[in-house]
N, C-alpha and C positions, 0 to 999 in steps of 0.2 A: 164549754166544759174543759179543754185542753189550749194548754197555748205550746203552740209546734214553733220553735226557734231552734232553725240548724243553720246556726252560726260558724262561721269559719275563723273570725274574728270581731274577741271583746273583750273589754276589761275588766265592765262587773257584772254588768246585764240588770239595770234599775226594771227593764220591762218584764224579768223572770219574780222580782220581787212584787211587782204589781199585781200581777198576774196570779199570783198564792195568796196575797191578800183579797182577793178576790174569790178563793176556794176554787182555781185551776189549778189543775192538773199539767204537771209540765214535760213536753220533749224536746229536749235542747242535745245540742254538742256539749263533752267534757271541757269548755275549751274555757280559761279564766276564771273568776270567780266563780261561776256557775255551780261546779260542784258544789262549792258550799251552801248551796242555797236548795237544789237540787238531791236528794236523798235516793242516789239509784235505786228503783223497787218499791220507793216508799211513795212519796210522792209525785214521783212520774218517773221516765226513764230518761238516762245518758248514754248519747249515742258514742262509739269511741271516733275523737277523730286521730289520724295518726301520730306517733311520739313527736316526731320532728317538726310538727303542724303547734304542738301545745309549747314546745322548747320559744319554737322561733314566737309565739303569741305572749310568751312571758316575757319577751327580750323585747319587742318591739309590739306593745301592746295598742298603738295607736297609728302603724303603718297600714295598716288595710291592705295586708300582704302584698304588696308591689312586689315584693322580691321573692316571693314564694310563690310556687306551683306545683298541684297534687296533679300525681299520673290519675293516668283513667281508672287503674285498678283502687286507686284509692277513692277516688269518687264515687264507682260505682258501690264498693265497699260500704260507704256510709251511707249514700241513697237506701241499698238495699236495707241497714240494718234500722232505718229511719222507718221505712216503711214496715218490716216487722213491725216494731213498739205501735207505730198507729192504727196497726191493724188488731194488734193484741190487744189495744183499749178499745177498739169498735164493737171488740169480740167479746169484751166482757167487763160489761156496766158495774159488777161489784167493785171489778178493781179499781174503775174508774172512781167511783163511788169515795171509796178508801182510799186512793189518792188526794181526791179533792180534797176531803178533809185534813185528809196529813200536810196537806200544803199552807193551810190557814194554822193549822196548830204549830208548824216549824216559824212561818212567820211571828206568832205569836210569843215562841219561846225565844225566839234567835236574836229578831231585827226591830224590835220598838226601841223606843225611843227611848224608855225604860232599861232595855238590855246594853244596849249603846251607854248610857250614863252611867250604869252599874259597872259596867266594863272599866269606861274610862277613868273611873274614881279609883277601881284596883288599880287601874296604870300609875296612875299619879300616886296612888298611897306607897306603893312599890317602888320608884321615883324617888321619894321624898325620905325612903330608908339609909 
């Protein structure tokens, strides 16, 4: 029913797109693409990770933070607000419910194949002005 991805580091998150095509429900980190796929409230929740955590994943989106390190306070920070949202969907199957589907329905508005094509044809008509 939910797919729990607390990522530290990513660039698009193809498993968050799967995963909604599927009609789950998602708990992921803010961190990369994910928000966009991601609807805080709507289809699952975004855990925050911290500013300097997202800065340095936009800059070095394929480092696997070698060069970063969260204190404790921030760890525990995100642990904790992780666990909130999993427990808020154990607690309450409507939302759950209404997540799932809004996960299939964003997929379906955002990321076919369709939406991709249509997209890319404005780019190039826009282009070609």
């Amino acid at each position: 029913d939910v797919l729990i991805l607390p990522t530290l580091s990513e660039s698009f998150g193809y498993s968050v797109l799967e995963a909604m095509s599927r009609s789950l429900a998602v708990i992921s980190t803010n961190i990369g693409a994910i928000p966009e796929m991601v609807e805080d409230e709507k289809n699952g929740f975004l855990v925050k990770a911290p500013k300097e955590l997202i800065e340095y994943n936009a800059k070095f989106p394929y480092n696997k933070l070698q060069n970063f390190n969260l204190s404790k306070v921030q760890v525990k920070n995100i642990e904790e607000d992780l666990t909130r949202k999993i427990k808020e969907l154990l607690d309450n199957k409507r939302l759950l419910t209404t997540m799932k589907r809004k996960s299939l329905q964003i997929v379906e508005e955002k990321f076919t194949f369709r939406q991709r094509n249509r997209l890319l044809k404005e780019v190039y008509e826009e282009a070609m002005k």
